[in-house]
PDB file of N, CA, C and O in Angstrom:
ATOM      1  N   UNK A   1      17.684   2.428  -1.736  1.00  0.00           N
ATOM      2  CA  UNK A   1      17.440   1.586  -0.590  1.00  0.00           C
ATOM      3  C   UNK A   1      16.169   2.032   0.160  1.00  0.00           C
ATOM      4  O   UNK A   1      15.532   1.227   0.839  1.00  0.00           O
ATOM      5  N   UNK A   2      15.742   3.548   0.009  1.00  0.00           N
ATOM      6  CA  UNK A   2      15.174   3.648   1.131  1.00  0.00           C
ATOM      7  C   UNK A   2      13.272   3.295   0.208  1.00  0.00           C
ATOM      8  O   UNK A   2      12.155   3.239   0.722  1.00  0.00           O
ATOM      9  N   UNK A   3      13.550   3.197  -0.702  1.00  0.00           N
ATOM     10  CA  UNK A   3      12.443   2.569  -1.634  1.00  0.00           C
ATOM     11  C   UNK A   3      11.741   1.625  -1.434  1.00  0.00           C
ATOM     12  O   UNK A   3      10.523   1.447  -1.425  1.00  0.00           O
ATOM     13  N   UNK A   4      13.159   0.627  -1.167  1.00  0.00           N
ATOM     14  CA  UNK A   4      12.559  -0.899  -0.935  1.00  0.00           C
ATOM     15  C   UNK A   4      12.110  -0.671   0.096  1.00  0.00           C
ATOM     16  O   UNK A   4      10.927  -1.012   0.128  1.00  0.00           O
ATOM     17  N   UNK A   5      12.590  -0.085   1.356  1.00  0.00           N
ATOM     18  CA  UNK A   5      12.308   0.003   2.291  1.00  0.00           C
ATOM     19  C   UNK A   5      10.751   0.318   3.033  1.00  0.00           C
ATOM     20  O   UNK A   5      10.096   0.001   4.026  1.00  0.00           O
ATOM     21  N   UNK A   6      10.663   1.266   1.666  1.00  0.00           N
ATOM     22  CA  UNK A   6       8.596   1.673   2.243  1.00  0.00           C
ATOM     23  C   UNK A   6       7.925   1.031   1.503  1.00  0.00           C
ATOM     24  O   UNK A   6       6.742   0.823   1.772  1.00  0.00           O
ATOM     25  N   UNK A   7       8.806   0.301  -0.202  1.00  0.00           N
ATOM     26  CA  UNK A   7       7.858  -0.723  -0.359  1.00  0.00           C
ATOM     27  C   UNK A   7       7.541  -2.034   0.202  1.00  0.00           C
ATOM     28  O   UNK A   7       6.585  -2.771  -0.037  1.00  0.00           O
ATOM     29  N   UNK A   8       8.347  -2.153   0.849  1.00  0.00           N
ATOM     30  CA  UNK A   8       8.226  -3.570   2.365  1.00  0.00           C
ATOM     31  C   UNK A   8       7.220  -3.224   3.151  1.00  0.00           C
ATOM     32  O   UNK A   8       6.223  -3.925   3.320  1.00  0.00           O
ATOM     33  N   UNK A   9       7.474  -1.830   3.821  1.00  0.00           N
ATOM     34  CA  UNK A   9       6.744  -1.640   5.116  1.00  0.00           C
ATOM     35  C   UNK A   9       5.183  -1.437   4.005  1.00  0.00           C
ATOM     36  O   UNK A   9       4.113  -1.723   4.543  1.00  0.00           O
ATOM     37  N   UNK A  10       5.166  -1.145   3.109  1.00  0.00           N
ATOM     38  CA  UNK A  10       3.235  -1.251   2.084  1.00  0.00           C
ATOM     39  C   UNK A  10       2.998  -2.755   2.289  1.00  0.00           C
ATOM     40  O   UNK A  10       1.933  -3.167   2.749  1.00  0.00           O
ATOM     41  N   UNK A  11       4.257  -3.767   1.855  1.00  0.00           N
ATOM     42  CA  UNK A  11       3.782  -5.038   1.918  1.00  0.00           C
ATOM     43  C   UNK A  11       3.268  -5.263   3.426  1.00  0.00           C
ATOM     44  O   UNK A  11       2.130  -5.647   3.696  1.00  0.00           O
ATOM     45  N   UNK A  12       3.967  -5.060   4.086  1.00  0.00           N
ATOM     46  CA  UNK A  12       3.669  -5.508   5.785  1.00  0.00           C
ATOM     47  C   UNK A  12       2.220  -4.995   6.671  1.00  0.00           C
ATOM     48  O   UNK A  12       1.442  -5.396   7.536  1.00  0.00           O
ATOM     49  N   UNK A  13       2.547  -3.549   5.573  1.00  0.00           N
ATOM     50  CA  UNK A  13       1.419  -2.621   6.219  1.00  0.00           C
ATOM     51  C   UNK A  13      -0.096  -4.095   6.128  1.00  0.00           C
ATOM     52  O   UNK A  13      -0.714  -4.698   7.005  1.00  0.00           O
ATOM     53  N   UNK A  14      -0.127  -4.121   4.799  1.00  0.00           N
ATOM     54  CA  UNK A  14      -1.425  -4.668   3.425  1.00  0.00           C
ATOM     55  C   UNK A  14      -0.766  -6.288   4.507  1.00  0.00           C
ATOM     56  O   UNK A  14      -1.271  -6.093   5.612  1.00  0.00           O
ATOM     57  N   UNK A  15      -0.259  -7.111   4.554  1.00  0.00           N
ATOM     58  CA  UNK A  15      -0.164  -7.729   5.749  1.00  0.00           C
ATOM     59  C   UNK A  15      -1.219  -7.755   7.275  1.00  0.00           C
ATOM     60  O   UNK A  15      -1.824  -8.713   7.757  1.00  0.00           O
ATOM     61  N   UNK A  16      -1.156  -6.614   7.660  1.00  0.00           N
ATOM     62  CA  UNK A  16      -1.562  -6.107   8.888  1.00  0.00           C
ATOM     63  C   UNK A  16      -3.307  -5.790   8.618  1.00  0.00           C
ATOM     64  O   UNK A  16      -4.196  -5.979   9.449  1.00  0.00           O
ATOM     65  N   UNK A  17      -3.411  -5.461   7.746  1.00  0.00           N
ATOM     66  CA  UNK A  17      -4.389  -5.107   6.846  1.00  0.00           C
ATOM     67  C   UNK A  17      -5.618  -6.109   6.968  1.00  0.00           C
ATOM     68  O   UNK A  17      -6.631  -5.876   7.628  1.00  0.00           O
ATOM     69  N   UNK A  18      -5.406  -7.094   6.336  1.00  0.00           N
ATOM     70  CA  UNK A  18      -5.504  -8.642   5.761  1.00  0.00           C
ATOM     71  C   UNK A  18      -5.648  -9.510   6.726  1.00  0.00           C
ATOM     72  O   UNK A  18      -6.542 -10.355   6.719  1.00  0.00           O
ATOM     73  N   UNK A  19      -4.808  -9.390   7.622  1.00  0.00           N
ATOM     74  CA  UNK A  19      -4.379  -9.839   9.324  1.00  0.00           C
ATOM     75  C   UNK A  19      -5.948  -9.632   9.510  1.00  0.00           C
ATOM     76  O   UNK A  19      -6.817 -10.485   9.329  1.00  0.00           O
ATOM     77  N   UNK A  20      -6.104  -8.401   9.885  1.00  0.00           N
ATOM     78  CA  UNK A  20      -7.260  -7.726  10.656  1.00  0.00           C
ATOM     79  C   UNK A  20      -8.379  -8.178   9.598  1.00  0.00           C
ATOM     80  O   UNK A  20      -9.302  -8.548  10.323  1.00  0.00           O
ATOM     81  N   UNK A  21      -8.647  -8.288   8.713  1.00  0.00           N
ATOM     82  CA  UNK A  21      -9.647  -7.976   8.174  1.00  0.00           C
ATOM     83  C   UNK A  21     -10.427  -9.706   8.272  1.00  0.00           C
ATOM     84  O   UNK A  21     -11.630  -9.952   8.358  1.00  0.00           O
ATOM     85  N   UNK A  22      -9.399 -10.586   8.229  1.00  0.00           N
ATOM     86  CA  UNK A  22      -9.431 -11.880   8.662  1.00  0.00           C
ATOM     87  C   UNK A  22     -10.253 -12.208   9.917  1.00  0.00           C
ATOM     88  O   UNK A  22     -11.377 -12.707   9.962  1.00  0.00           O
ATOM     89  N   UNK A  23      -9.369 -11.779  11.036  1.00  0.00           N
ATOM     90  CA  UNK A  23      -9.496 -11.553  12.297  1.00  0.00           C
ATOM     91  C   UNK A  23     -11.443 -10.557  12.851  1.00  0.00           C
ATOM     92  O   UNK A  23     -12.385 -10.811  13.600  1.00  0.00           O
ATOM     93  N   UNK A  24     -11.167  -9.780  12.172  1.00  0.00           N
ATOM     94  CA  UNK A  24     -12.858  -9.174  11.910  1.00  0.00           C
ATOM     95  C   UNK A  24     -13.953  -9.949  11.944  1.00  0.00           C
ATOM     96  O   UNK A  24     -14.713 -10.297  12.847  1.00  0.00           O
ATOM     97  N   UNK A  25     -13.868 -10.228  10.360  1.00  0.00           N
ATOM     98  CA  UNK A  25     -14.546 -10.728   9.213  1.00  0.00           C
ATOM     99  C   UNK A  25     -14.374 -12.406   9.688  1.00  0.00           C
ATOM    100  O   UNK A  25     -15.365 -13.100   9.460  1.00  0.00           O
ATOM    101  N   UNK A  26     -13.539 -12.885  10.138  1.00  0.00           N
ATOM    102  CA  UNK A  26     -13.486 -14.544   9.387  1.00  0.00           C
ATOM    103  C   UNK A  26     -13.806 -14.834   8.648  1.00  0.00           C
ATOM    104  O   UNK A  26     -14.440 -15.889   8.635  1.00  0.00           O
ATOM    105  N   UNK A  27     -13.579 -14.048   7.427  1.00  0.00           N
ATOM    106  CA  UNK A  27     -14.202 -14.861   6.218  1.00  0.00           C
ATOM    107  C   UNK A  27     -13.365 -14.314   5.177  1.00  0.00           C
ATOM    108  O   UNK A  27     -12.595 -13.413   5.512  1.00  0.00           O
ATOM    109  N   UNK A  28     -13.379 -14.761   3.773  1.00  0.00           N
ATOM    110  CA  UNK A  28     -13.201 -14.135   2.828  1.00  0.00           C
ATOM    111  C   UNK A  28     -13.228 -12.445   2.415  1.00  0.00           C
ATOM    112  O   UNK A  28     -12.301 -11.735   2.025  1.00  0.00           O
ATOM    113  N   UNK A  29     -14.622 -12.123   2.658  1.00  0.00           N
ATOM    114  CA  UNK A  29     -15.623 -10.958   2.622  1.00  0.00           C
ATOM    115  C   UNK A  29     -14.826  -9.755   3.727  1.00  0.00           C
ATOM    116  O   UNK A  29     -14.702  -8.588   3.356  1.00  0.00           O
ATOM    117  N   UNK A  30     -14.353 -10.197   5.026  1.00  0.00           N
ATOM    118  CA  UNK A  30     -13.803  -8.847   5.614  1.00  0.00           C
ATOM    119  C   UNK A  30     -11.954  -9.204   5.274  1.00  0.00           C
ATOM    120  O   UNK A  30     -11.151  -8.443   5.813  1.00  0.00           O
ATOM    121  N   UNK A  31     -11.466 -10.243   4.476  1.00  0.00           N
ATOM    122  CA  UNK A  31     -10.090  -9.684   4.102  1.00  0.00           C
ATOM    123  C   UNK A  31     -10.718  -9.174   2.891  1.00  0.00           C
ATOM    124  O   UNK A  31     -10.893  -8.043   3.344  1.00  0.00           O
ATOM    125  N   UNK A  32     -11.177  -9.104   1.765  1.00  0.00           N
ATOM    126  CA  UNK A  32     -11.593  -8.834   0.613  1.00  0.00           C
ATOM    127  C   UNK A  32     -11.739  -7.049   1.277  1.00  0.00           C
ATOM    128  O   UNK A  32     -11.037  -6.072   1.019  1.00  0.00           O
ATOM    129  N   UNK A  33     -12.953  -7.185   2.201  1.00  0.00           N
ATOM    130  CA  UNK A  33     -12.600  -5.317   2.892  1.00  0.00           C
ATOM    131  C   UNK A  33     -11.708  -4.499   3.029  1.00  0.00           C
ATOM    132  O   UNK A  33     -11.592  -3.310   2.733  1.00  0.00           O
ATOM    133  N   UNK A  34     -10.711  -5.664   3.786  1.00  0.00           N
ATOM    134  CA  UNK A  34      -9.522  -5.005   4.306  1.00  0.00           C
ATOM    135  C   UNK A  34      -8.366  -4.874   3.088  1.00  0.00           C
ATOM    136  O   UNK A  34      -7.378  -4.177   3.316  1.00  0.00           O
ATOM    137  N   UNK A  35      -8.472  -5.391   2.103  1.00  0.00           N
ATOM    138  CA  UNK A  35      -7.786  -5.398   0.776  1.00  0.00           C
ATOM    139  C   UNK A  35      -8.315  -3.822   0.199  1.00  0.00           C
ATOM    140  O   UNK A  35      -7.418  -3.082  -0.204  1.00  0.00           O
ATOM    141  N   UNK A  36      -9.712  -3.319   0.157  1.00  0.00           N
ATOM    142  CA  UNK A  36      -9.766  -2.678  -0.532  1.00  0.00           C
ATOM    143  C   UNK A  36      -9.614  -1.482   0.667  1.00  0.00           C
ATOM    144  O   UNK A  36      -9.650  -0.388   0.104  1.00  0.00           O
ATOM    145  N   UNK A  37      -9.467  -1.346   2.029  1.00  0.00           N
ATOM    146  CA  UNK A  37      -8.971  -0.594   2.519  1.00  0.00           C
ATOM    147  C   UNK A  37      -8.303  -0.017   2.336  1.00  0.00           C
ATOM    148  O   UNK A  37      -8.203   1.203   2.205  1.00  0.00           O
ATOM    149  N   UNK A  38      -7.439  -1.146   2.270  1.00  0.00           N
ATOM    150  CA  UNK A  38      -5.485  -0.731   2.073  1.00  0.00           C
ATOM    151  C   UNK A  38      -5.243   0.212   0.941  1.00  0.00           C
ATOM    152  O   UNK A  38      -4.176   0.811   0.814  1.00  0.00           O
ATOM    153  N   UNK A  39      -6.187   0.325   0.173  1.00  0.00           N
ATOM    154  CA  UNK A  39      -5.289   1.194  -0.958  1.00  0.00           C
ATOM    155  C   UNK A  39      -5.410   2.543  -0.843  1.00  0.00           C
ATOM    156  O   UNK A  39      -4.612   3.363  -1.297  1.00  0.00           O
ATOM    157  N   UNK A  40      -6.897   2.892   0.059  1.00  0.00           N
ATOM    158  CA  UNK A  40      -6.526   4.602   0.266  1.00  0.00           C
ATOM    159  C   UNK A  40      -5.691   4.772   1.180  1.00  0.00           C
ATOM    160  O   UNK A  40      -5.010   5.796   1.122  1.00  0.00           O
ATOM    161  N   UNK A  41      -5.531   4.035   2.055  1.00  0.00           N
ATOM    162  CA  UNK A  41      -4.287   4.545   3.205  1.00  0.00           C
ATOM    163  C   UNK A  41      -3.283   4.008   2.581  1.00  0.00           C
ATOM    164  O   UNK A  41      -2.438   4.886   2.757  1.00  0.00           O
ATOM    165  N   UNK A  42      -2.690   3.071   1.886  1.00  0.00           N
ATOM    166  CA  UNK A  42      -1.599   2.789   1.260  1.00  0.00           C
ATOM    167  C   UNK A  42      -1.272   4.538   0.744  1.00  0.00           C
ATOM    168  O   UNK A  42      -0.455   5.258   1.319  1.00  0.00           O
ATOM    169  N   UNK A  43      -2.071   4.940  -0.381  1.00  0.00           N
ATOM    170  CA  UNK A  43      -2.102   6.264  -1.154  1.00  0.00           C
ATOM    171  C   UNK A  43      -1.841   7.438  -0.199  1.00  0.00           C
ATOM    172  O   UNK A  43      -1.133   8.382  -0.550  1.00  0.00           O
ATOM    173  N   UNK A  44      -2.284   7.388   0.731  1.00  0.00           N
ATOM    174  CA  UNK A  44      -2.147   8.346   1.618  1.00  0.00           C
ATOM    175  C   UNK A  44      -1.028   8.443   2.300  1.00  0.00           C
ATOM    176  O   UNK A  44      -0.605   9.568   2.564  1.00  0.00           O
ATOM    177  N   UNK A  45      -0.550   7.656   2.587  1.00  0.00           N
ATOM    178  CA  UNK A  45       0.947   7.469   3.558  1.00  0.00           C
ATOM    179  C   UNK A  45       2.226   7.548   2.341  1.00  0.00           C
ATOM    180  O   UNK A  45       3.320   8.085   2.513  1.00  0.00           O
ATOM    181  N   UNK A  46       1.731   6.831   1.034  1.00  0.00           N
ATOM    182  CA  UNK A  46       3.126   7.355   0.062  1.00  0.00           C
ATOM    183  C   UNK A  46       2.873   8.712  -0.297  1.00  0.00           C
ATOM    184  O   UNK A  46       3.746   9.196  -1.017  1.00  0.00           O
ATOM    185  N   UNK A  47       2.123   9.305  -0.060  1.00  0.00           N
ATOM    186  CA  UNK A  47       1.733  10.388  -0.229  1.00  0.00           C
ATOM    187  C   UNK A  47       2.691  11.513   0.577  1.00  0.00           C
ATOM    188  O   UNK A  47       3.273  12.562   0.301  1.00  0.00           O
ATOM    189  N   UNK A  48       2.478  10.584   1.822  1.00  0.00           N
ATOM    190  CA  UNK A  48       3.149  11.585   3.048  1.00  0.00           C
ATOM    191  C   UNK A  48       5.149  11.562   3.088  1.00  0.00           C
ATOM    192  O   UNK A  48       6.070  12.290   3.461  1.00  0.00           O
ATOM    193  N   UNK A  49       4.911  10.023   2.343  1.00  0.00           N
ATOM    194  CA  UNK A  49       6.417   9.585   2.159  1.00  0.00           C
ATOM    195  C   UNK A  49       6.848  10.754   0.860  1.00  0.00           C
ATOM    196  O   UNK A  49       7.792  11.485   1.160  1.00  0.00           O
ATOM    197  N   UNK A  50       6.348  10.932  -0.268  1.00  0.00           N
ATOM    198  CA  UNK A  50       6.809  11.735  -1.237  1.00  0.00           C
ATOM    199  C   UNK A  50       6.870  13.439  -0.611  1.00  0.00           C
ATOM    200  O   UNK A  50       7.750  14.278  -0.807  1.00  0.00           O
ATOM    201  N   UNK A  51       5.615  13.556   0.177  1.00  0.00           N
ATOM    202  CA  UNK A  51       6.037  15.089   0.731  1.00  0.00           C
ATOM    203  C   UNK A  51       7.339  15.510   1.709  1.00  0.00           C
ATOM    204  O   UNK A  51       7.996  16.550   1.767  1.00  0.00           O
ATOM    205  N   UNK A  52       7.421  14.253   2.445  1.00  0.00           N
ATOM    206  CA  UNK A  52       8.675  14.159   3.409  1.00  0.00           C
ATOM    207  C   UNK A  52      10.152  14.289   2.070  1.00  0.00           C
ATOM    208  O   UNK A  52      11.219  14.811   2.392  1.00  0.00           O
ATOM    209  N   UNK A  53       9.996  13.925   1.154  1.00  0.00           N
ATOM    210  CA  UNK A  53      10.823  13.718   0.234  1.00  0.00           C
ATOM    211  C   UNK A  53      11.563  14.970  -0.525  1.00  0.00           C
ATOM    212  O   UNK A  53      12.729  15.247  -0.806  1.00  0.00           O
ATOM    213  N   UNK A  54       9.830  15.794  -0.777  1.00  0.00           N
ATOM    214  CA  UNK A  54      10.149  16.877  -1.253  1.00  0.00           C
ATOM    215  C   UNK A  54      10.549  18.434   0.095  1.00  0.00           C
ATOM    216  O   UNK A  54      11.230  19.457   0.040  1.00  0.00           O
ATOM    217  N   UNK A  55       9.855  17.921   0.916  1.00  0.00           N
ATOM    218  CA  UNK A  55       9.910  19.459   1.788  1.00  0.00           C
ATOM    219  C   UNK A  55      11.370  19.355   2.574  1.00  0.00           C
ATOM    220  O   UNK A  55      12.151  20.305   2.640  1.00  0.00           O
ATOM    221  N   UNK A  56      11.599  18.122   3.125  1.00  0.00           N
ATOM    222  CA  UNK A  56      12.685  17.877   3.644  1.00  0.00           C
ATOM    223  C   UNK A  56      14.097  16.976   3.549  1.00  0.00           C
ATOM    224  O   UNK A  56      14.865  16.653   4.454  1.00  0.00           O
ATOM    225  N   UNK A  57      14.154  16.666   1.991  1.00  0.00           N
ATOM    226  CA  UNK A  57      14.871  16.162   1.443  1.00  0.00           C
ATOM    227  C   UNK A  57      15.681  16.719   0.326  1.00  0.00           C
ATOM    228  O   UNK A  57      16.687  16.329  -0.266  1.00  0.00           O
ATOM    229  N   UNK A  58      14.867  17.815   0.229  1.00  0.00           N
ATOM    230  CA  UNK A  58      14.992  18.576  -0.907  1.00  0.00           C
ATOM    231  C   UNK A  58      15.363  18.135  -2.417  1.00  0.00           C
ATOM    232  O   UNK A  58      16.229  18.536  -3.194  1.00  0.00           O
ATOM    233  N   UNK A  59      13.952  16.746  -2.560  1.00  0.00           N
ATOM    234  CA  UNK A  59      14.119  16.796  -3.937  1.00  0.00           C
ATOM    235  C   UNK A  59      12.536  16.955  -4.475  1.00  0.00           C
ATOM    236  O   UNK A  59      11.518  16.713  -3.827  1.00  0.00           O
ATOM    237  N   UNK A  60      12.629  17.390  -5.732  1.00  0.00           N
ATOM    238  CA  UNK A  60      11.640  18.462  -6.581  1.00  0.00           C
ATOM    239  C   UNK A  60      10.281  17.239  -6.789  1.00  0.00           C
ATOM    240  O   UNK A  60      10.435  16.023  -6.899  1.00  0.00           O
ATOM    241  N   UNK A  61       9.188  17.870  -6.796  1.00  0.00           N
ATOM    242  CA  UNK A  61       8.027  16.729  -7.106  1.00  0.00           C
ATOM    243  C   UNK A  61       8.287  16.259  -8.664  1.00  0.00           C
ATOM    244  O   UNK A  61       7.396  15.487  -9.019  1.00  0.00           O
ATOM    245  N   UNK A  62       8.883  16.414  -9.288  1.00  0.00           N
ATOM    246  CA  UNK A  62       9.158  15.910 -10.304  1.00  0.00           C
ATOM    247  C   UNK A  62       9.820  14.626 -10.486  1.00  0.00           C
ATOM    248  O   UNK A  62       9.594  13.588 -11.108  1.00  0.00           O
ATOM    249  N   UNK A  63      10.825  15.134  -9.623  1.00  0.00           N
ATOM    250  CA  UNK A  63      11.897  13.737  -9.204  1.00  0.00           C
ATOM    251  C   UNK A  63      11.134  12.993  -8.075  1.00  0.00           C
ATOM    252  O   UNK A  63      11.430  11.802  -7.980  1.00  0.00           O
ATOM    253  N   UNK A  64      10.205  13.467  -7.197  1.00  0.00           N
ATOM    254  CA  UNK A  64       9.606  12.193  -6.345  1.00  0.00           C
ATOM    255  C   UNK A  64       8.312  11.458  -6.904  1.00  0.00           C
ATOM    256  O   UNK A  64       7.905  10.422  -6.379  1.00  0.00           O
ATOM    257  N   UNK A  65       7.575  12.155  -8.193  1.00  0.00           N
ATOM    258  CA  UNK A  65       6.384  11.533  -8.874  1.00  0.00           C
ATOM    259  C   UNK A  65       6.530  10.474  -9.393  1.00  0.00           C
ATOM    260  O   UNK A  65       5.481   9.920  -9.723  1.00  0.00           O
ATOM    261  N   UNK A  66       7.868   9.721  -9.695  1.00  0.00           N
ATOM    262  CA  UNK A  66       7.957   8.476 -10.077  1.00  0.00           C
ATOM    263  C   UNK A  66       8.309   7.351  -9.032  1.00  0.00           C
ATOM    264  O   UNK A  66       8.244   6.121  -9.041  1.00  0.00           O
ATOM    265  N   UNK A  67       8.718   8.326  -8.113  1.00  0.00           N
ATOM    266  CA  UNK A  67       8.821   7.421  -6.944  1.00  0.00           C
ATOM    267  C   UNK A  67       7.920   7.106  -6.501  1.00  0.00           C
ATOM    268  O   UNK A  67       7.804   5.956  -6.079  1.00  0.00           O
ATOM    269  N   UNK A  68       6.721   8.201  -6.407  1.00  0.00           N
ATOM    270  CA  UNK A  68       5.397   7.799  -5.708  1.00  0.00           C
ATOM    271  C   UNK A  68       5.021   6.888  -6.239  1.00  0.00           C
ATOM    272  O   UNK A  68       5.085   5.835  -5.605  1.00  0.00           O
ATOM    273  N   UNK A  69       4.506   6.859  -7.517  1.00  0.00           N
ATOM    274  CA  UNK A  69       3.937   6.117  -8.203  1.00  0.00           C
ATOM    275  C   UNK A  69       4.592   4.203  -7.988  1.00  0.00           C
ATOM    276  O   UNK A  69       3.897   3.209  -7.775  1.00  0.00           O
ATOM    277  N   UNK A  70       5.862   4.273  -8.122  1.00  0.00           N
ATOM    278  CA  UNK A  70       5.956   2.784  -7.734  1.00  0.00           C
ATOM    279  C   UNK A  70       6.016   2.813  -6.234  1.00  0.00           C
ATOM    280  O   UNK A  70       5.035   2.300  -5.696  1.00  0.00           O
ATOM    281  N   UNK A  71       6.717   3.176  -5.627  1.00  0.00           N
ATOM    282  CA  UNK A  71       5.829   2.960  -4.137  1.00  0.00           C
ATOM    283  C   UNK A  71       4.496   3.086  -3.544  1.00  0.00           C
ATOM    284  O   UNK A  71       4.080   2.963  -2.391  1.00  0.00           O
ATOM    285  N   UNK A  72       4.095   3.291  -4.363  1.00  0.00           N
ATOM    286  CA  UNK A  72       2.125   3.200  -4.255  1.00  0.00           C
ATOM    287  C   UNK A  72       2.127   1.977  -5.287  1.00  0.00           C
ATOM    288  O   UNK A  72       2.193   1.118  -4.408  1.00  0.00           O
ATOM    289  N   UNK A  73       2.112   1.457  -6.115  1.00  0.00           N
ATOM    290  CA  UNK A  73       1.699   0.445  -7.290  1.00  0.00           C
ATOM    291  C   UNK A  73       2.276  -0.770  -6.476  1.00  0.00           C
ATOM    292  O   UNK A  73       1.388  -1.458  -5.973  1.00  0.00           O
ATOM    293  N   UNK A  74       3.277  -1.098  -6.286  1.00  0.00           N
ATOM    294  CA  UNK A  74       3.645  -2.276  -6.187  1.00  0.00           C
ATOM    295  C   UNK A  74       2.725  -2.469  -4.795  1.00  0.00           C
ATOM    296  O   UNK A  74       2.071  -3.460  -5.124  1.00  0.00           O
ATOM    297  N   UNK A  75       2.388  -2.212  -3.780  1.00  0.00           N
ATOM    298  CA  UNK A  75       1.428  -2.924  -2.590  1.00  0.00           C
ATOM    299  C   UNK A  75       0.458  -2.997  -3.311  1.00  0.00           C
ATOM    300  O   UNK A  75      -0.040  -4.086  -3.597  1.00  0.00           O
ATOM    301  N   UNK A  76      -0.069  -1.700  -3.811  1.00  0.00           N
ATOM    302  CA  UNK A  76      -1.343  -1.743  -4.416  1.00  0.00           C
ATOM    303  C   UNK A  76      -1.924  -3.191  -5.468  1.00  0.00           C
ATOM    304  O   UNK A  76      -3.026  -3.679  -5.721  1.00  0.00           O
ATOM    305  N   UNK A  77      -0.834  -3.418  -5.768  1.00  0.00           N
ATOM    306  CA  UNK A  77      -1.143  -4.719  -7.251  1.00  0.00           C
ATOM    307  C   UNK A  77      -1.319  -5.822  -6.147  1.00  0.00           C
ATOM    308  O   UNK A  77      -2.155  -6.724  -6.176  1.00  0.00           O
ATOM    309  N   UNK A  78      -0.488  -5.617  -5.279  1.00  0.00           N
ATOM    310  CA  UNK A  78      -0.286  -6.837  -4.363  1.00  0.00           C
ATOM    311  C   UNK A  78      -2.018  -6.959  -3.748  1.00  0.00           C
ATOM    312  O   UNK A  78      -2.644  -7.991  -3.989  1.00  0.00           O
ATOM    313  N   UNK A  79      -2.452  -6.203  -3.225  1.00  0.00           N
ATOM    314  CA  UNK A  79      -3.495  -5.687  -2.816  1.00  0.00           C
ATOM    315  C   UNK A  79      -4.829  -6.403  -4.009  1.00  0.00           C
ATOM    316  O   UNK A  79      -5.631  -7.294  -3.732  1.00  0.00           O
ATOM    317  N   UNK A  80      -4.710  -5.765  -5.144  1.00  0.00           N
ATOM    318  CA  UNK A  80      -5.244  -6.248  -6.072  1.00  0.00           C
ATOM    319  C   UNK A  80      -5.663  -7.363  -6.483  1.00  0.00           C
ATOM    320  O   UNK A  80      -6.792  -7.764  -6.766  1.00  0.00           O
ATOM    321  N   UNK A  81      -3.624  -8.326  -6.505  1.00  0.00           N
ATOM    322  CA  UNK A  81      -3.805  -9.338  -6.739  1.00  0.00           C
ATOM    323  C   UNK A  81      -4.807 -10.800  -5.740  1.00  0.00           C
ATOM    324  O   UNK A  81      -5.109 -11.926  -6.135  1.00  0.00           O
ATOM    325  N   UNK A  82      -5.087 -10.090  -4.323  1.00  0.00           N
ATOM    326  CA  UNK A  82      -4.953 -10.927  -3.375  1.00  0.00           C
ATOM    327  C   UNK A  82      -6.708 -10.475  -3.608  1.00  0.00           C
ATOM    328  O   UNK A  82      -7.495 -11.416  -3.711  1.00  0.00           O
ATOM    329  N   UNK A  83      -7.154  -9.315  -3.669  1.00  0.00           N
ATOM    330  CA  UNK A  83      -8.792  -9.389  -4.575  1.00  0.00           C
ATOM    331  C   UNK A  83      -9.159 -10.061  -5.350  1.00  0.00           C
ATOM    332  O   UNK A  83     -10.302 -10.515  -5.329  1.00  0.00           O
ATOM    333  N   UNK A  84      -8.013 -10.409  -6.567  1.00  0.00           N
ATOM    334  CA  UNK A  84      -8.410 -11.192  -7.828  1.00  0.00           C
ATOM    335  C   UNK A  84      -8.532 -12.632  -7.355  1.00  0.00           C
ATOM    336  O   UNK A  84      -9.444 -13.312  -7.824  1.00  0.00           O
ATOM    337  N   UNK A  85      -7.835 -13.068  -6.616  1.00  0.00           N
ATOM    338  CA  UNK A  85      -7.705 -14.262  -5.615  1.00  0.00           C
ATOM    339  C   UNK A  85      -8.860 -14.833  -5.108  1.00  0.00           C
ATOM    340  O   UNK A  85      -9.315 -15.899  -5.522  1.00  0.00           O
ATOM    341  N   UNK A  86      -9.522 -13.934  -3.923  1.00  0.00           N
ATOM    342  CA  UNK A  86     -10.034 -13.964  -3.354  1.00  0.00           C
ATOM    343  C   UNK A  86     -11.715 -14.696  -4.262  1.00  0.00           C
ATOM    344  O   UNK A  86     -12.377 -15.734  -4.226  1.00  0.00           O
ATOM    345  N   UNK A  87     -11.744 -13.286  -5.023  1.00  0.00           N
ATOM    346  CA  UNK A  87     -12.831 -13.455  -6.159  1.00  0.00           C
ATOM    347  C   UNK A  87     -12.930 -14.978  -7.036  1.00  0.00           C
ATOM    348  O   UNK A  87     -13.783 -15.274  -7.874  1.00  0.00           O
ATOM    349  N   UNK A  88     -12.364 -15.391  -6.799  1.00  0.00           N
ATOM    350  CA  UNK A  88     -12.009 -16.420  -8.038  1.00  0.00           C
ATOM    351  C   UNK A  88     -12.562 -17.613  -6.839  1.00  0.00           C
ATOM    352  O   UNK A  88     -13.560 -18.195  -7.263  1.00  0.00           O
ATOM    353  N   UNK A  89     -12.184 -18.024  -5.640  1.00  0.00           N
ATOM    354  CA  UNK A  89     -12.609 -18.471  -4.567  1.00  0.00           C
ATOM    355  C   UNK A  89     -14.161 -18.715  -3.537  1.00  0.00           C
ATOM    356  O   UNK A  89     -14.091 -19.256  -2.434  1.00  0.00           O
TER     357      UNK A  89
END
């Protein structure tokens, strides 16, 4: 559960993201920015979610490296996809 949970708040985040980059930019060109924003701070915050995982959850980076990985991928594609979008436009 608590998976879906930060992979929502990536969607919402990349939302907020997109929001702003809109709001900026008015254009294509600053959500297209704010798309490619999102993915180092996306990376960075599951980042912080997998360390919270391991230091105070007490489970092993072994067992949270697959977690990271799809809780970083799935916004990220989303992210991606809304580049590939954009581009095509």
């Amino acid at each position: 559960m608590h998976v879906l949970l930060v992979i929502t708040a990536g969607l919402l985040l990349l939302g907020v993201f997109l929001l702003l980059g809109w709001l900026w930019g008015a254009s294509a060109a600053g959500v297209a920015l704010a798309a490619r924003g999102f993915v180092p701070a996306w990376l960075l915050l599951a980042g912080v979610n997998m360390w919270v995982g391991v230091q105070h959850a007490g489970y092993g980076v072994r067992e949270e490296a697959p977690i990271l990985l799809l809780v970083f991928a799935v916004p990220a594609a989303v992210a991606a996809g809304v580049l590939w979008w954009l581009s095509r436009s």
